[in-house]
C-alpha positions as CSV (number, residue, x, y, z in Angstrom):
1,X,-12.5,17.0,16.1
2,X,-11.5,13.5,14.7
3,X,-8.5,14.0,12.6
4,X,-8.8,10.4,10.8
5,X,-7.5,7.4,10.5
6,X,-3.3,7.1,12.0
7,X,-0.6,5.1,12.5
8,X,-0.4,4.0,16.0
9,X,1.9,1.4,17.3
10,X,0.8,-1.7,18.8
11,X,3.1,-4.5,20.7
12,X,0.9,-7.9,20.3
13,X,2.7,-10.1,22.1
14,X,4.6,-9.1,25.6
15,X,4.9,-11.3,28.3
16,X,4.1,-9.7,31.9
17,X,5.3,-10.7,35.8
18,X,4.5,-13.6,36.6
19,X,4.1,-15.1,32.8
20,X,3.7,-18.9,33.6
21,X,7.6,-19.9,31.5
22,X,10.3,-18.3,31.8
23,X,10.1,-15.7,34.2
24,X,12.8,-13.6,34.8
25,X,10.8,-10.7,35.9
26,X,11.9,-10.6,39.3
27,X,11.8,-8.3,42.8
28,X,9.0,-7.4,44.7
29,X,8.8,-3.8,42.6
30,X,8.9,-6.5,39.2
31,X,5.5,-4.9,38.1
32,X,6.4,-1.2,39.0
33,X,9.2,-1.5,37.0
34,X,7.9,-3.7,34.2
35,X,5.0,-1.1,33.6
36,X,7.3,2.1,34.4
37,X,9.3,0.8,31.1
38,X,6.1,0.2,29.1
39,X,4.9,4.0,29.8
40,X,8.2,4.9,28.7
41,X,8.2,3.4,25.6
42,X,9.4,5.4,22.5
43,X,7.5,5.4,20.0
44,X,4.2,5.4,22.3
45,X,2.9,1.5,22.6
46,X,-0.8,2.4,22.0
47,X,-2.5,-1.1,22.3
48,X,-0.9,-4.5,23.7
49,X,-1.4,-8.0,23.8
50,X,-1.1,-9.1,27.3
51,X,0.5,-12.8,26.7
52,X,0.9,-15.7,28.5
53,X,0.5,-19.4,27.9
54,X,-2.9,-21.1,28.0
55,X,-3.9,-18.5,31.3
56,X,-5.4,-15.0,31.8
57,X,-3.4,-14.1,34.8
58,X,-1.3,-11.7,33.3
59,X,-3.9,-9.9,31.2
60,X,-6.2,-9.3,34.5
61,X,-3.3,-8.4,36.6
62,X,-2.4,-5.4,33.7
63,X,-6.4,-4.7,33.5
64,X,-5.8,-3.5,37.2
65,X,-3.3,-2.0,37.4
66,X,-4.5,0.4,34.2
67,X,-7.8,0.5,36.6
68,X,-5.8,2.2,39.2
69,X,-4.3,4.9,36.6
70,X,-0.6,3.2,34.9
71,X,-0.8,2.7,31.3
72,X,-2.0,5.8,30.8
73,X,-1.1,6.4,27.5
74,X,-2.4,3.3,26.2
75,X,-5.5,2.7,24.6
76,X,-6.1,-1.6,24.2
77,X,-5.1,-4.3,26.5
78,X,-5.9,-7.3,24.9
79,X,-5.6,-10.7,25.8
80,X,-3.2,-12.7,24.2
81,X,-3.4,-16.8,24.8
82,X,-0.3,-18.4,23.7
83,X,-0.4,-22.0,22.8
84,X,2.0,-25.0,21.6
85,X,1.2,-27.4,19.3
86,X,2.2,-30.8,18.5
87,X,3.1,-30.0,15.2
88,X,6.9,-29.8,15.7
89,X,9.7,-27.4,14.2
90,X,13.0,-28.3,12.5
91,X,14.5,-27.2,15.8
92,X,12.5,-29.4,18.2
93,X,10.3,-27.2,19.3
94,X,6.8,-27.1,18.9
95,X,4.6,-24.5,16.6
96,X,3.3,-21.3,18.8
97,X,-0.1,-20.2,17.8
98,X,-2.1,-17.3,19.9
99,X,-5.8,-16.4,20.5
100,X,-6.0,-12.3,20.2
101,X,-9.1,-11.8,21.9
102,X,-11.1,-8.8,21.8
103,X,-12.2,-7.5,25.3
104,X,-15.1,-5.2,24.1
105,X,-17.6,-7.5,25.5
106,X,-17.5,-7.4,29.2
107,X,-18.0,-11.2,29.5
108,X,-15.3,-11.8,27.4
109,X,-13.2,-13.4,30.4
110,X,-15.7,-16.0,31.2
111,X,-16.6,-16.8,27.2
112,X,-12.6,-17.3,26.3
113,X,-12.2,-19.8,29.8
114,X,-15.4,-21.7,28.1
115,X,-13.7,-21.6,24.7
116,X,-10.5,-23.1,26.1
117,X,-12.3,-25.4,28.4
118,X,-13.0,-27.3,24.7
119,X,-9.7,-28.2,24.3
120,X,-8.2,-31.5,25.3
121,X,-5.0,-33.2,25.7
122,X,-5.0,-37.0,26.2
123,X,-2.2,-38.2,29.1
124,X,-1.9,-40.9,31.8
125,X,-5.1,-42.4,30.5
126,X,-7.0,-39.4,31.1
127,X,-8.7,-36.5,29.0
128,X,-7.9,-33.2,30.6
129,X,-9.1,-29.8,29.7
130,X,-7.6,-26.3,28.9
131,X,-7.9,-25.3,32.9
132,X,-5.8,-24.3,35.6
133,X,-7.2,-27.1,37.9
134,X,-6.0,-29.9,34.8
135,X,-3.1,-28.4,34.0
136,X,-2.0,-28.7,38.0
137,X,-3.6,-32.6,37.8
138,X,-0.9,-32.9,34.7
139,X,1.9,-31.5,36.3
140,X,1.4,-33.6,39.6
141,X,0.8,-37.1,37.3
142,X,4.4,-36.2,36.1
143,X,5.4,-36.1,39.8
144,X,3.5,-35.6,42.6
145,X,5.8,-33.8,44.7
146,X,5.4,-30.5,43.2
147,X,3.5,-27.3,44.6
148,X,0.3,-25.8,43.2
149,X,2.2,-23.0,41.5
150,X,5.0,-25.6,39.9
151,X,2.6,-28.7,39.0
152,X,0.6,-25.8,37.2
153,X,4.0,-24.7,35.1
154,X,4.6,-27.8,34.6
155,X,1.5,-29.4,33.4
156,X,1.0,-26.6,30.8
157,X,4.3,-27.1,29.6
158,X,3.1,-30.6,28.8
159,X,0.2,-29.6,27.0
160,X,0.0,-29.8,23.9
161,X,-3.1,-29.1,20.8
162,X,-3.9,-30.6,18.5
163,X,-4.4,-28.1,15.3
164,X,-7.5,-30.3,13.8
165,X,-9.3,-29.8,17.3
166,X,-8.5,-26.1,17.5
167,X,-10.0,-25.9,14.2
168,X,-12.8,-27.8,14.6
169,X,-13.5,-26.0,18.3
170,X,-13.1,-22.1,16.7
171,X,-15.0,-23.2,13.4
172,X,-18.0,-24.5,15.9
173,X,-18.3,-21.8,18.4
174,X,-20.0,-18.2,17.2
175,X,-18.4,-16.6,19.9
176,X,-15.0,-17.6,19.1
177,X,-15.1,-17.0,15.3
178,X,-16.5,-13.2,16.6
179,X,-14.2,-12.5,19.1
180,X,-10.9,-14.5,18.4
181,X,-8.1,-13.4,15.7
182,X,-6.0,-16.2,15.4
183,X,-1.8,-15.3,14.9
184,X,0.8,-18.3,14.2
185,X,4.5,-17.5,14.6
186,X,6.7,-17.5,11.2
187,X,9.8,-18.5,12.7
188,X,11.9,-21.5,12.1
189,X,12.2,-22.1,15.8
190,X,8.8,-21.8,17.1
191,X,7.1,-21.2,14.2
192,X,5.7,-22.1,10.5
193,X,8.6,-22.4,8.8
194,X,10.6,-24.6,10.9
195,X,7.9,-27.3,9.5
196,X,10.2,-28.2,6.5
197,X,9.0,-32.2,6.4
198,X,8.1,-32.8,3.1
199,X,5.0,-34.8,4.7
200,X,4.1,-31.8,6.7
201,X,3.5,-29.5,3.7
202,X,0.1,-29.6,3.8
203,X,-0.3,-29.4,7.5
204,X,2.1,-25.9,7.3
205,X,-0.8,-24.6,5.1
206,X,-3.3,-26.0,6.5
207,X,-2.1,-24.1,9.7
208,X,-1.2,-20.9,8.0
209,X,-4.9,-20.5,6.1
210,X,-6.5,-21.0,9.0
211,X,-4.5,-17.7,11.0
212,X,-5.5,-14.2,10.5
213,X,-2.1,-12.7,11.5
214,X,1.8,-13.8,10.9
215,X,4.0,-13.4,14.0
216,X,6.6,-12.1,11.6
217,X,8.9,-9.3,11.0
218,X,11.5,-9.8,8.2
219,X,11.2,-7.7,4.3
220,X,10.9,-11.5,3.2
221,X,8.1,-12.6,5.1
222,X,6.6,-9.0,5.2
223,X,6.7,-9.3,1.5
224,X,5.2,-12.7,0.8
225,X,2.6,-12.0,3.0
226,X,1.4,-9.1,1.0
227,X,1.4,-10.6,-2.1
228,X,5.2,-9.0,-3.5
229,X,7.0,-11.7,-3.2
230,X,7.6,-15.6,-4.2
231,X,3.4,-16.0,-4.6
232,X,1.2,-13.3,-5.9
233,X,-1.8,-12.2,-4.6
234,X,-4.1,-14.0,-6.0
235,X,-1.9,-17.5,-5.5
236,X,-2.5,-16.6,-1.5
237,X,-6.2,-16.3,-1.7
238,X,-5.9,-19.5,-3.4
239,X,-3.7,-21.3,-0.5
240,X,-4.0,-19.0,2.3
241,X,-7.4,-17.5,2.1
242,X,-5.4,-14.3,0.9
243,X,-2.5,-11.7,2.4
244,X,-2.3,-11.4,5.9
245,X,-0.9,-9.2,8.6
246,X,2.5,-9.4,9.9
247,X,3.0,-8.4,12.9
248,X,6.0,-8.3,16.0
249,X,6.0,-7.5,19.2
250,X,8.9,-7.5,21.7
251,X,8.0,-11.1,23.4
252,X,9.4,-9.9,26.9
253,X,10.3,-12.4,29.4
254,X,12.8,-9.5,31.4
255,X,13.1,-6.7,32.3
256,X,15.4,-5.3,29.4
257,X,13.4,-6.2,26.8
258,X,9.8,-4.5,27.9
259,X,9.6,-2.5,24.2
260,X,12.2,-3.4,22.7
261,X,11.3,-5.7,19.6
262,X,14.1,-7.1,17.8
263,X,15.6,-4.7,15.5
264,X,13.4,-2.1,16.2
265,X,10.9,-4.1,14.6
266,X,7.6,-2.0,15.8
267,X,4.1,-3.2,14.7
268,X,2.1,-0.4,13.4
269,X,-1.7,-0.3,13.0
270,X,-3.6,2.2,11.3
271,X,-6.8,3.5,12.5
272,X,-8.8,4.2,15.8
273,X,-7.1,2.2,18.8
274,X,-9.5,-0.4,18.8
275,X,-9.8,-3.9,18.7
276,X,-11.9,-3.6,15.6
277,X,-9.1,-1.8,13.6
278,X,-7.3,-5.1,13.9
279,X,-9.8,-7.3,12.1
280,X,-9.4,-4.3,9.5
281,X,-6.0,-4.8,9.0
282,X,-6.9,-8.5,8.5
283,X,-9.2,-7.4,5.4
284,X,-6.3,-4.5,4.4
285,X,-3.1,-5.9,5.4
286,X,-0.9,-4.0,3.0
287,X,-3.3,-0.7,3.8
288,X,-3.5,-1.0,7.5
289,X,-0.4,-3.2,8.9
290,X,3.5,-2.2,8.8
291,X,6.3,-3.0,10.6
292,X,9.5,-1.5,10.9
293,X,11.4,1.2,13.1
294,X,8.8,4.1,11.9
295,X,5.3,4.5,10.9
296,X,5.0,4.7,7.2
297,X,5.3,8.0,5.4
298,X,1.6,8.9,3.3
299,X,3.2,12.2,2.2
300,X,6.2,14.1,1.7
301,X,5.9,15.9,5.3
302,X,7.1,19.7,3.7
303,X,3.8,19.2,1.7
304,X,1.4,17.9,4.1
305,X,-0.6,20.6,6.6
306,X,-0.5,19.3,10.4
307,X,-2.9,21.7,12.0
308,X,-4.4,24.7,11.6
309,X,-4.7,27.8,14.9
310,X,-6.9,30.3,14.4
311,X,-6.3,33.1,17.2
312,X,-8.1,35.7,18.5
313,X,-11.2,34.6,16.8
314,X,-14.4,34.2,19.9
315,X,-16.4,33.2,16.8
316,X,-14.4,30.0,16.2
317,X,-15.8,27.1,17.9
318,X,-13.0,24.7,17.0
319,X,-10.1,27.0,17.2
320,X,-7.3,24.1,16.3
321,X,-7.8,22.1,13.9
322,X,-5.6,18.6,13.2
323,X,-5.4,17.5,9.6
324,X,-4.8,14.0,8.3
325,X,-2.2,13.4,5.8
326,X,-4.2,11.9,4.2
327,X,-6.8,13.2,1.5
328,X,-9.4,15.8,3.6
329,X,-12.6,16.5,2.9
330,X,-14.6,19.3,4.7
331,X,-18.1,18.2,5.0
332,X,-21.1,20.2,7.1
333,X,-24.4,22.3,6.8
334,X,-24.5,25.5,5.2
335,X,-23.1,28.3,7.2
336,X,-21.4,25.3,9.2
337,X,-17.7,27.2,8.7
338,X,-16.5,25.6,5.5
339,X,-15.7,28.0,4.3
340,X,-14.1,29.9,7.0
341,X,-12.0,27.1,7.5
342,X,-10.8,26.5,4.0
343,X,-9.6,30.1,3.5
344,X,-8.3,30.1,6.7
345,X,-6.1,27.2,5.8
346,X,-5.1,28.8,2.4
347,X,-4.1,32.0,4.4
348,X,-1.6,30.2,6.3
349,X,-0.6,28.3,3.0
350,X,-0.2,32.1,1.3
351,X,-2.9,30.8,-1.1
352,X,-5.0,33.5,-1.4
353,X,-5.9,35.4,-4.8
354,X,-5.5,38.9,-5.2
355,X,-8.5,39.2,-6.1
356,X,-11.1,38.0,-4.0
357,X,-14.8,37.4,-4.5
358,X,-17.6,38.9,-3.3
359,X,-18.6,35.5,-2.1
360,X,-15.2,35.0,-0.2
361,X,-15.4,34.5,3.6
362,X,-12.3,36.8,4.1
363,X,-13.9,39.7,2.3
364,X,-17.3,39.1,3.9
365,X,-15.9,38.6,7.3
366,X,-14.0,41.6,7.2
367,X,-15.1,43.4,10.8
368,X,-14.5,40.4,12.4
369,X,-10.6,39.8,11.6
370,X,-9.1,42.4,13.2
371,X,-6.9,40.7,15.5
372,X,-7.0,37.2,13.7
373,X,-4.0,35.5,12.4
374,X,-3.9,31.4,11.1
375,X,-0.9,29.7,12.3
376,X,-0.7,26.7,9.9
377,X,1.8,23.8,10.9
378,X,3.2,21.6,8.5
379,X,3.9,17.6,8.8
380,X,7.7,18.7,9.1
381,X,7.6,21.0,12.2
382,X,7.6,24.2,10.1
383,X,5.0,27.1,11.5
384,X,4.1,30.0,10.0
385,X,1.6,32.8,11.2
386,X,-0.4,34.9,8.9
387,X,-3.1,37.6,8.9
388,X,-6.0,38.8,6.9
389,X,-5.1,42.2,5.0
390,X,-6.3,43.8,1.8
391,X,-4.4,42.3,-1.2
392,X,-3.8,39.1,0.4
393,X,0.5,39.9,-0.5
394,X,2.2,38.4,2.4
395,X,5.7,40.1,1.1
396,X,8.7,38.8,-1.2
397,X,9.7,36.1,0.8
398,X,6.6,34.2,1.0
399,X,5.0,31.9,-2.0
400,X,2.0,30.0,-2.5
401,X,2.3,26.6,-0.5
402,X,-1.0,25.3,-2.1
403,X,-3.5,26.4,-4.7
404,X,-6.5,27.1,-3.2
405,X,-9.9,26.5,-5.7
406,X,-13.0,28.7,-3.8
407,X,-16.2,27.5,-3.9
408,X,-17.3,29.9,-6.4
409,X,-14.6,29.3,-8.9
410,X,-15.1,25.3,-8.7
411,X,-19.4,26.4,-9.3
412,X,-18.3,29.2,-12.2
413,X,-16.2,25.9,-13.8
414,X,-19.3,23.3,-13.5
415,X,-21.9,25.7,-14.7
416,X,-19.7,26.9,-17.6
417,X,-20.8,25.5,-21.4
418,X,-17.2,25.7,-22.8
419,X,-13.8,25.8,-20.9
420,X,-13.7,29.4,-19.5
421,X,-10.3,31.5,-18.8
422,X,-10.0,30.1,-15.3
423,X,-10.1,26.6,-16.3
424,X,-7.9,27.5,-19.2
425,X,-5.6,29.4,-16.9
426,X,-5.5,26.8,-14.4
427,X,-4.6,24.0,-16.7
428,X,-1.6,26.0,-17.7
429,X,-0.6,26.7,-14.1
430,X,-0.6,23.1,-14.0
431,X,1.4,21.8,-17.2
432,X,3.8,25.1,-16.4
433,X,4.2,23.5,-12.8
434,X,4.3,19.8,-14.1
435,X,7.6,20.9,-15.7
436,X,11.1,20.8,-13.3
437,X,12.7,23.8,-13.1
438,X,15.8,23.1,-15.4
439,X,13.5,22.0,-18.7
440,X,11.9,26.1,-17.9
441,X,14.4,28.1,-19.6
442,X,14.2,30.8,-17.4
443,X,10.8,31.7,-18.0
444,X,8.2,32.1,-15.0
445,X,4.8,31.4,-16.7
446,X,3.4,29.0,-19.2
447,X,3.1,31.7,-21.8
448,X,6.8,32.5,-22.0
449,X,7.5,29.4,-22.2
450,X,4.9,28.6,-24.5
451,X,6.2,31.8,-26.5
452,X,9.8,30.2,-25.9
453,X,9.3,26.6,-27.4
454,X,7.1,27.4,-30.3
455,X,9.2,31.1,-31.7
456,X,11.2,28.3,-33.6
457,X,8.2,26.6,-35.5
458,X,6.5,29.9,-36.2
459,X,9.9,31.7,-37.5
460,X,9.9,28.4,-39.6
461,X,6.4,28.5,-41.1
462,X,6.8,32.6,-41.6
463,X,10.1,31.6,-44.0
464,X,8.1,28.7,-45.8
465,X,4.9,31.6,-46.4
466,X,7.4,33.7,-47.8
467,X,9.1,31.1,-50.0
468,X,5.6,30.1,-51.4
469,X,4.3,33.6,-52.0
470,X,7.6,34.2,-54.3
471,X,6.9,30.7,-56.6
């Protein structure tokens, strides 16, 4: 049974065995190692970017080897095609921008080597392409002495796009615009802001409107991203085309770093592990997107139900049920075990009335629950197991976790014409509750209290009838 949309943590951006610069993955056991760290992980790396620059090798070699049964935790391997371009940085280096690919489409391989076939790089009076075979061409017209595997290094090194064509080249191609998310690094070294020319202005937004997601991990960026910070929302859809992601992954080039962002900067996505959920988080950054050292918190975990056993029920046809912190709703046919499963809940939450219903599936059920206990677990670890028994009274030391609203009484409050006693009675539980425990005065319902805060005013009003009735 689907428990909803969670938290899962994604690392975008690693770099594998092999990764064309800056290798220092090294041994003949490089990738046993290198993927013996990822499943090892803590928290659980879900989805990743398989990253290298301007090639696939690294993505297909980690496609295998999650073939042949490693990896088996994770959910996505994506490809992630990093890229320089000649827009420079305060630092001398040149802006990074990726292609996140999505790899639902089983040609996807063939379609992104055609995308990047469009791009060109003008050198030694020659127009070469986004390929292996140019890149090798480059790297030998810088000297011709090197081997396949270093004039291939070195000729990507020297490649360089332009941002104008890469625009022009997504913005034509269908297939790109469907299958491509486009991330730009937010760095001053490599990235966005280390484009501080006064001349370049434009061309930094230019650049940043045209990504999806911000390699990025600090509150500041984080912030301005979403809108809280120097610009407001509505001043990024008017110069970025609105909030965006920001996202960080651990950018491994060794062994020690395989998982291990910066700071414990982990990118968290919420939803199914899918491609998909990613261009979500493109439409919902602030919804969907977080990182930090833990997923974010929806609810105060002593208040929000995990799961829910039922044991020793045959009749049960989902015996475990996994709740969503979220908000719930039970949905299904009638006699579909809505019921069952709502009062089963409020068992474990001590939530039951006294006084039942004829209506209620506890009552109804009653042959059937000898034997049956609800073992509710709550976001914080806590268990407790509870069984059906006349009076519903669990003891002294229990208390309701929850207030549980039956069917019935939800129908009796619709069809009523004027507010009825339970409606009236709820919505003092509710004010009564609303109120901490030191402005109660000792009382334990909202009558004494109500009796409490008003004895002055009447005492009052009984002296002033008195006074007027001797005038």
């Amino acid at each position: 049974m689907n428990s909803g949309s969670r938290w899962h943590r994604w690392d975008p951006h690693i770099h594998a065995p092999g990764t064309l610069w800056n290798n220092q993955f090294k041994g003949s056991d490089a990738w046993d190692e290198y993927l013996t760290k990822l499943e090892q992980a803590h928290p659980v790396i879900k989805a990743i970017g398989a990253t290298d620059y301007y090639i696939l090798d690294s993505y297909e070699q980690m496609c295998a080897h999650k073939r042949q049964g490693r990896l088996p935790a994770c959910d996505l391997i994506f490809p992630n095609i990093e890229m320089r371009l000649t827009t420079g940085t305060i630092e001398g280096r040149h802006v990074n921008i990726h292609l996140l690919v999505c790899p639902d489409d089983q040609n996807h391989i063939a379609d992104l080597r055609r995308f990047l076939a469009r791009l060109t790089f003008n050198a030694y009076g020659e127009v070469l392409t986004c390929r292996d075979d140019d890149f090798i061409k480059l790297g030998r017209m810088s000297d011709s002495s090197l081997a396949e595997r270093a004039a291939l290094e070195k000729g990507a090194e020297q490649f360089k796009v332009e941002f104008d064509m890469l625009r022009k080249e997504y913005e034509a191609s269908d297939w790109a615009k469907k299958n491509i998310l486009i991330a730009v690094a937010g760095s001053e070294t490599d990235g966005t802001s280390g484009v501080r020319d006064g001349s370049s202005t434009t061309l930094r937004q230019e650049i940043e409107k045209f990504a999806h997601v911000i390699f990025a991990s600090s509150p500041a960026q984080r912030n301005f991203w979403a809108g809280d910070g120097k610009a407001s929302e509505s001043e990024l859809w008017q110069r970025y085309d609105g909030p965006k992601p920001c996202m960080h992954g651990c950018d491994a080039h060794d062994p020690s770093k395989v998982g291990v962002p910066d700071g414990d900067r982990y990118s968290w996505i919420k939803g199914q592990v899918a491609f998909d959920t990613l261009r979500q988080a493109c439409i919902d950054p602030k919804g969907r997107a977080f990182v930090g050292p833990q997923r974010p918190i929806s609810a105060t975990p002593s208040l929000a139900i995990a799961s829910l056993d039922i044991k020793g029920a045959n009749w049960a046809k989902s015996p475990r049920v996994e709740f969503n912190p979220g908000l719930v709703a039970i949905i299904g046919a009638r006699g579909s075990g809505k019921s069952a499963l709502a009062e089963m809940t409020a068992l474990g939450c001590d939530a039951i009335p006294e006084h039942q219903s004829d209506d209620s599936f506890l009552r109804r059920a009653k042959a059937l629950l000898a034997g049956v206990s609800a073992t509710l677990t709550w976001e914080s670890g806590e268990s407790v197991e509870r069984q059906p028994r006349d009076g519903q009274s669990q003891g002294a030391d229990s208390y309701p976790r929850a207030r549980y609203l039956s069917q019935k009484f939800v129908d009796d409050l619709c069809a009523a014409v004027r507010v009825t006693d339970g409606l009236l009675e709820e919505i003092q539980r509710v004010i009564f509750e609303a109120h901490p425990l030191s402005d109660r005065d000792g009382t334990s319902s909202f009558d004494e209290l109500l009796d409490l805060r008003v004895t002055v005013f009447r005492e009052s009003r009984l002296r002033e009838e008195a006074a007027l009735e001797r005038v």
